[in-house]
C-alpha positions in Angstrom: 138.3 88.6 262.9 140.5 91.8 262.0 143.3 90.2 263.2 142.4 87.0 260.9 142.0 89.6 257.9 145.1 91.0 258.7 146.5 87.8 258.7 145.1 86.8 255.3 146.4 90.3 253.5 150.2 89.6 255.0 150.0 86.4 253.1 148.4 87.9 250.0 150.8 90.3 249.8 154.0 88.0 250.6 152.9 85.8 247.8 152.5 88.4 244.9 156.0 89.5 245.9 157.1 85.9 246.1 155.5 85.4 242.6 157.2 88.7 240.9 160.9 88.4 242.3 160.5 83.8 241.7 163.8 84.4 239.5 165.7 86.0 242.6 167.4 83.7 245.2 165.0 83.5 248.0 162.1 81.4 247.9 158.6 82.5 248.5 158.7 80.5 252.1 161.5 83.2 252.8 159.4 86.7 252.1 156.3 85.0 253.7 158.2 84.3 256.5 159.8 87.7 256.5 156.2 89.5 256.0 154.8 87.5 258.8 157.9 88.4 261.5 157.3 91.6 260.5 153.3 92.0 261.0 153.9 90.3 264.3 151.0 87.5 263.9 149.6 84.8 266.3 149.8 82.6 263.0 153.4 83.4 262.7 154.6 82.3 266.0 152.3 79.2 266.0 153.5 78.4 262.5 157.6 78.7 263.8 156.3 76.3 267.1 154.9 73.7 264.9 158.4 73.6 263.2 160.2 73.6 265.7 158.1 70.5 267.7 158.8 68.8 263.6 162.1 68.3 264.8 162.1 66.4 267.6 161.7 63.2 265.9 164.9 64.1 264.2 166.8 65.1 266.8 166.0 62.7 269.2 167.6 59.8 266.6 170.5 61.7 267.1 170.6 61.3 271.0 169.2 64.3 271.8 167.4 64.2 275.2 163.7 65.8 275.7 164.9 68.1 278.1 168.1 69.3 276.2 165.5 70.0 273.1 163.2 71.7 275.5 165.3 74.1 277.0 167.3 75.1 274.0 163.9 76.5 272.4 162.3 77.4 275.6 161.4 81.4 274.8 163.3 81.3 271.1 161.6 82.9 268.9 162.2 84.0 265.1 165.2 86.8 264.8 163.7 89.2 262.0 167.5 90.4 262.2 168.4 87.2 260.6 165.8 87.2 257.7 167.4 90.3 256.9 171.3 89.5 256.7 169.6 86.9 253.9 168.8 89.3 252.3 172.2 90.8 252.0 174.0 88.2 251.1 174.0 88.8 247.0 175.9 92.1 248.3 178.6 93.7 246.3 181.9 91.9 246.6 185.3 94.2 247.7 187.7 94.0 245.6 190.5 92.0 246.5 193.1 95.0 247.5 189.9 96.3 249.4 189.8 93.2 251.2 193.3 92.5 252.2 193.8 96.1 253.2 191.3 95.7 255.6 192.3 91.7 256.2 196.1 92.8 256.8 195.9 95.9 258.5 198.6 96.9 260.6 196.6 97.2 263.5 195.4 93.1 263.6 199.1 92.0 262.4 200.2 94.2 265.8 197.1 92.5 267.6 198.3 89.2 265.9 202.1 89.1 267.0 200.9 90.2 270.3 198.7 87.2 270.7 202.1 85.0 269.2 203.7 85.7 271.8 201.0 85.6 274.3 200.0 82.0 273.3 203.6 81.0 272.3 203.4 77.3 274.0 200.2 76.9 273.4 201.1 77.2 270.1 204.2 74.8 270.0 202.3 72.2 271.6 199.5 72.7 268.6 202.1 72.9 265.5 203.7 69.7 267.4 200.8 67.4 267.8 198.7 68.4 264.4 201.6 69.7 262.3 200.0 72.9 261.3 201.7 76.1 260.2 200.9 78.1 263.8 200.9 81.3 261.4 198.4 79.9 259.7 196.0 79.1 262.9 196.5 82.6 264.0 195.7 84.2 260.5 192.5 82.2 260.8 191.7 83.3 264.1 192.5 86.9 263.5 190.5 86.9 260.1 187.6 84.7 261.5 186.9 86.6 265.4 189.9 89.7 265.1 191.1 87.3 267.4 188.4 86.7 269.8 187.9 90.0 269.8 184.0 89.5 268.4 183.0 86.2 268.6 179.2 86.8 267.5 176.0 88.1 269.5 173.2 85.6 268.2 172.4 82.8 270.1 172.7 80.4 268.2 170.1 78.2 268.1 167.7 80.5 267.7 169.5 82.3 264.8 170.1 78.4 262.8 166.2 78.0 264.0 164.8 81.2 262.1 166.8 80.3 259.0 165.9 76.6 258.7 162.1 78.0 259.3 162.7 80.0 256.1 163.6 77.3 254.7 166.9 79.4 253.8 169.1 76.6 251.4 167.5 73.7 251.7 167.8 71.6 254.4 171.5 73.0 255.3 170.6 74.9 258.0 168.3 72.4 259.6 171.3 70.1 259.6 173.5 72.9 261.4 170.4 73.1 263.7 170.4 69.2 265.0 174.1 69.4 265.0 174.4 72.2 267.4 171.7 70.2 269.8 173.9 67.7 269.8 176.8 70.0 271.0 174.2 71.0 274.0 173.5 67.5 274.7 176.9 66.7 275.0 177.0 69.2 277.6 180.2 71.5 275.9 178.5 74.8 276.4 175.5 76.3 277.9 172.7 77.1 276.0 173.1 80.5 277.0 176.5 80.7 276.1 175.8 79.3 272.2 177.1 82.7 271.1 177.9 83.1 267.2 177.2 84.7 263.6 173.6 85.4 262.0 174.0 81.8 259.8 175.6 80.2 263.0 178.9 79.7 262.9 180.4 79.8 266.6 183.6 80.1 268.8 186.8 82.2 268.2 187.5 80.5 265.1 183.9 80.4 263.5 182.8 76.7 263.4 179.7 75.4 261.8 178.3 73.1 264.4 178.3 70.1 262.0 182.3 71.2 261.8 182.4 71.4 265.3 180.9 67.8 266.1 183.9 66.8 263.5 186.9 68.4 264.3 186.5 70.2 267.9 189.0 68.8 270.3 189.3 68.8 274.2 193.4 70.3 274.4 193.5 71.3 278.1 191.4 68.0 278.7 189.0 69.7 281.0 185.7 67.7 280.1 184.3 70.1 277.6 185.0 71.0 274.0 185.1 74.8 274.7 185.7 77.0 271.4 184.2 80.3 272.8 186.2 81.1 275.7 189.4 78.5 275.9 191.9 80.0 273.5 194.1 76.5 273.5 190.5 74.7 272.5 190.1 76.9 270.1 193.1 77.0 268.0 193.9 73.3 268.2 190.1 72.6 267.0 191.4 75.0 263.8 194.9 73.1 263.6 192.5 69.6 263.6 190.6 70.9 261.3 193.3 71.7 258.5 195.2 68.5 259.4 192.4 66.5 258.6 191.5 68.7 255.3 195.0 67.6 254.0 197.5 69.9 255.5 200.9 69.0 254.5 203.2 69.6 257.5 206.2 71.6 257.1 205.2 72.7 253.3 204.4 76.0 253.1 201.1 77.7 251.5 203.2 80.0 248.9 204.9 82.9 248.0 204.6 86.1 246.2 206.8 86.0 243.1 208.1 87.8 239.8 207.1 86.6 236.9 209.0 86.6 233.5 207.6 88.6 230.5 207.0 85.3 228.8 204.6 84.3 232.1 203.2 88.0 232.9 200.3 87.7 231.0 199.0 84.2 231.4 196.5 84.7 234.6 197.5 82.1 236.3 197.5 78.1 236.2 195.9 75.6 238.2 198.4 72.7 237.4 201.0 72.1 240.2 204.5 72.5 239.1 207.6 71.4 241.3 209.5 74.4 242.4 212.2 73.4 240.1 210.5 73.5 237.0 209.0 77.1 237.8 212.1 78.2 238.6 213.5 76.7 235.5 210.6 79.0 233.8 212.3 81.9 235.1 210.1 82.3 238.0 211.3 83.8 241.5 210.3 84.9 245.2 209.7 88.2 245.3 211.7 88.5 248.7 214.5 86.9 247.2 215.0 84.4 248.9 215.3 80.3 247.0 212.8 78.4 245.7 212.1 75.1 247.8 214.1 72.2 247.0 211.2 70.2 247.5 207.6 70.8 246.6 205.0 72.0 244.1 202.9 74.8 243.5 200.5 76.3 241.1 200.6 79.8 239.4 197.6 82.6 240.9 197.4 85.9 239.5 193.9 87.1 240.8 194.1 90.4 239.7 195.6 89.6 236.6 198.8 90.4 235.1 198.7 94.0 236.4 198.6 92.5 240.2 201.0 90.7 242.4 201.8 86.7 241.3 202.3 84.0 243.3 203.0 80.6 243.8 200.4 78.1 245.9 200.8 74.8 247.5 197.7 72.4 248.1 198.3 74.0 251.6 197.0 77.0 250.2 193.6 74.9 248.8 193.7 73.5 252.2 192.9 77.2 254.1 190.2 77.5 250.9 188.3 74.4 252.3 187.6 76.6 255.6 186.2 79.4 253.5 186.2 78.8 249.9 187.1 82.2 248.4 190.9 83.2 246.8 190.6 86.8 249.2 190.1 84.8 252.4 192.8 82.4 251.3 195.3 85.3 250.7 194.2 86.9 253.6 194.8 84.5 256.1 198.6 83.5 254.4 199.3 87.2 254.3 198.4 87.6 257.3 200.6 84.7 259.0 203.0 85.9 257.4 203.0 89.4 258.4 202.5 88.2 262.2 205.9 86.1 261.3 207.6 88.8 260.2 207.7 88.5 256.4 207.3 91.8 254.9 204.6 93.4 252.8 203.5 92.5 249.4 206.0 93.7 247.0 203.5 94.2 244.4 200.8 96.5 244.6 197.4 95.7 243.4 195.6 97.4 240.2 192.9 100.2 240.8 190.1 97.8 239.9 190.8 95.7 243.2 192.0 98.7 245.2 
C-alpha cells in the first residue's frame, strides 16, 4: 500500500510539472517517465515491459525473429542517463570559432594524417569505387568518433528503447529502434557489441540504424556489415553514404576566399554562381591559388562580414545532409583539408564566435 501511494504521488507530482513547463520541449510522457526512473517503481518497469512487448507486432512485419527480439531486450531496462542528455539538448550553442578550434585542433589533424597514411589503400580503393573526396571521409570520421577513438558506451538498443518509451520526438526513435533489430537479425553485430551515442547513433562514423540498413556496405566481403570495429566497412559505408546524398565526384566542397569591398558586407548568398562569374565579381581564393574552370558555388559568410568568406559547392550541402548544421559542415572540410595539407584559415573569426 505505501508503495502504491508512493506510486500515486510520483505521478501527481510528474504531472503538475508536466502541466507548468507544457510550453517547453518535452512532453509530459517525458518528465513522468523521468520521475518514475527516478523513484525506482514496480509500475515503472512494468509500464517500460508492456512497451516494449507493443512492439513485437511491428517488428516482426519487418522479419524480425522471436528469438532475435527476445534476446536483444532480455535484462534492458530504462537508462535514466539517457532521459537526462534530453534534457540537455536546448544547451547553449559554441560559437562557430569555438567549435572549429576544437573540430580542427592540431592534435586530431596530427591523429588524422596519421590515420591517411595508415589506411592509404583502403582509401584509394573507397575514392575509386564511390568517388568520394577521401579527405572528406576522414574529416567525417575524425569529427564523428576522433577517429574511432570513442565510438560510444550505450548499448544501443536499450538507449533507442528508453527514448522511444519517452516518447522522445514522436515516433522517430521507435523507427530507429525496429531498424536496429533488424541489423541484429541480419546477424551484422552482436547484441552485445550494439555500442553507440545516448540517441543511438553507432559505429566509427555515427550511423542512425535506419542509415545503416540504407547505406552500410560489406568492403572486405566478410559476411557482415561491421561499422564498429572494421575500419574499411566503416569508411566506405560514409563514402556510400555521400555518393548516394549527391556527391559530385572530383568537385570540391569550397574554399576560403577574399571578398571585394563591394561583396564584404552582403552575408552571404545561397544562389550558385559558376566560378567564373564570382571571379568576374572580383572574388578570389584566399591561398591564391585559381578559381576552377569548371563548377559553381554559393557565397557563406557565417560570422558575417567581420569573419572568414567562402565559396561552397552542393558538395558542401552534401556533408550538411549527414549533420545539418554550417559548423559541422565547416568542420569536416577544414578538417580534410588540414589532414591534406592545405593550410589554416587565413581569416580569423570575430570575438562573438571565438
Amino acid at each position: 500500500m505505501n508503495a502504491l501511494r508512493r506510486t500515486i504521488c510520483t505521478i501527481g507530482i510528474a504531472v503538475r510539472i508536466a502541466a507548468q513547463l507544457r510550453r517547453a520541449r518535452y512532453t509530459a510522457r517525458l518528465f513522468v517517465a523521468a520521475l518514475l526512473l527516478a523513484a525506482g517503481t514496480v509500475s515503472a518497469a512494468a509500464d517500460f515491459e508492456h512497451f516494449v512487448q507493443s512492439l513485437w507486432p511491428q517488428a516482426h512485419a519487418r522479419r524480425v525473429s522471436r528469438a532475435t527480439f527476445d534476446a536483444a531486450f532480455r535484462g534492458v531496462t530504462p537508462d535514466p542517463d539517457v532521459i537526462a542528455r534530453t534534457k540537455k539538448q536546448a544547451e547553449f550553442v559554441k560559437p562557430i570559432g569555438d567549435y572549429l578550434a576544437t573540430a580542427v585542433s592540431a592534435k586530431r589533424i596530427e591523429t588524422g594524417r596519421t590515420k591517411a597514411r595508415e589506411w592509404k589503400e583502403i582509401l584509394e580503393k573507397v575514392d575509386h569505387i564511390y568517388g568520394v573526396d577521401p579527405y572528406i571521409v576522414l574529416g567525417v570520421w575524425g569529427l564523428e568518433t576522433n577517429f574511432g577513438g570513442y565510438v560510444g558506451d550505450k548499448y544501443v538498443i536499450r538507449a533507442l528503447a528508453t527514448l522511444a518509451y519517452a516518447r522522445y520526438r514522436g515516433d522517430y526513435f521507435k523507427k530507429e529502434l525496429l531498424s536496429a533489430l533488424q541489423i541484429l537479425e541480419a546477424g551484422h553485430v552482436h547484441a552485445k557489441d550494439m555500442q553507440g551515442s545516448w540517441a543511438g547513433a553507432m559505429g566509427q562514423t555515427q550511423f542512425m540504424p535506419s542509415s545503416f540498413n540504407h547505406y552500410a556496405v560489406d568492403f572486405d566481403r566478410d559476411g557482415h556489415k561491421d561499422i564498429w570495429t572494421n575500419v574499411p566497412d566503416a569508411l566506405a559505408s560514409t563514402a556510400n553514404y555521400l555518393k548516394k546524398h549527391g556527391w559530385i565526384a572530383g568537385e570540391t566542397w569550397g574554399y576560403e576566399v577574399m571578398l571585394p569591398a563591394s561583396l564584404q558586407a552582403s552575408g552571404g548568398s545561397s544562389h550558385y554562381r559558376s566560378f567564373a562569374h564570382w571571379a568576374a565579381q572580383g572574388v578570389s581564393r584566399a591561398d591564391g591559388e585559381a578559381m576552377p574552370r569548371d563548377g559553381e558555388a554559393a557565397l557563406l559568410q557565417p560570422a558575417g562580414a567581420e569573419g572568414p568568406a567562402f565559396l561552397v559547392t552542393r558538395n558542401f550541402k552534401v556533408i550538411k545532409s549527414y549533420n545539418n548544421s554550417t559548423s559541422y559542415a565547416l568542420g569536416v572540410s577544414l578538417l580534410g583539408d588540414r589532414i591534406a595539407g592545405w593550410p589554416a584559415l587565413k581569416a580569423g573569426w570575430p570575438a562573438a564566435s571565438r
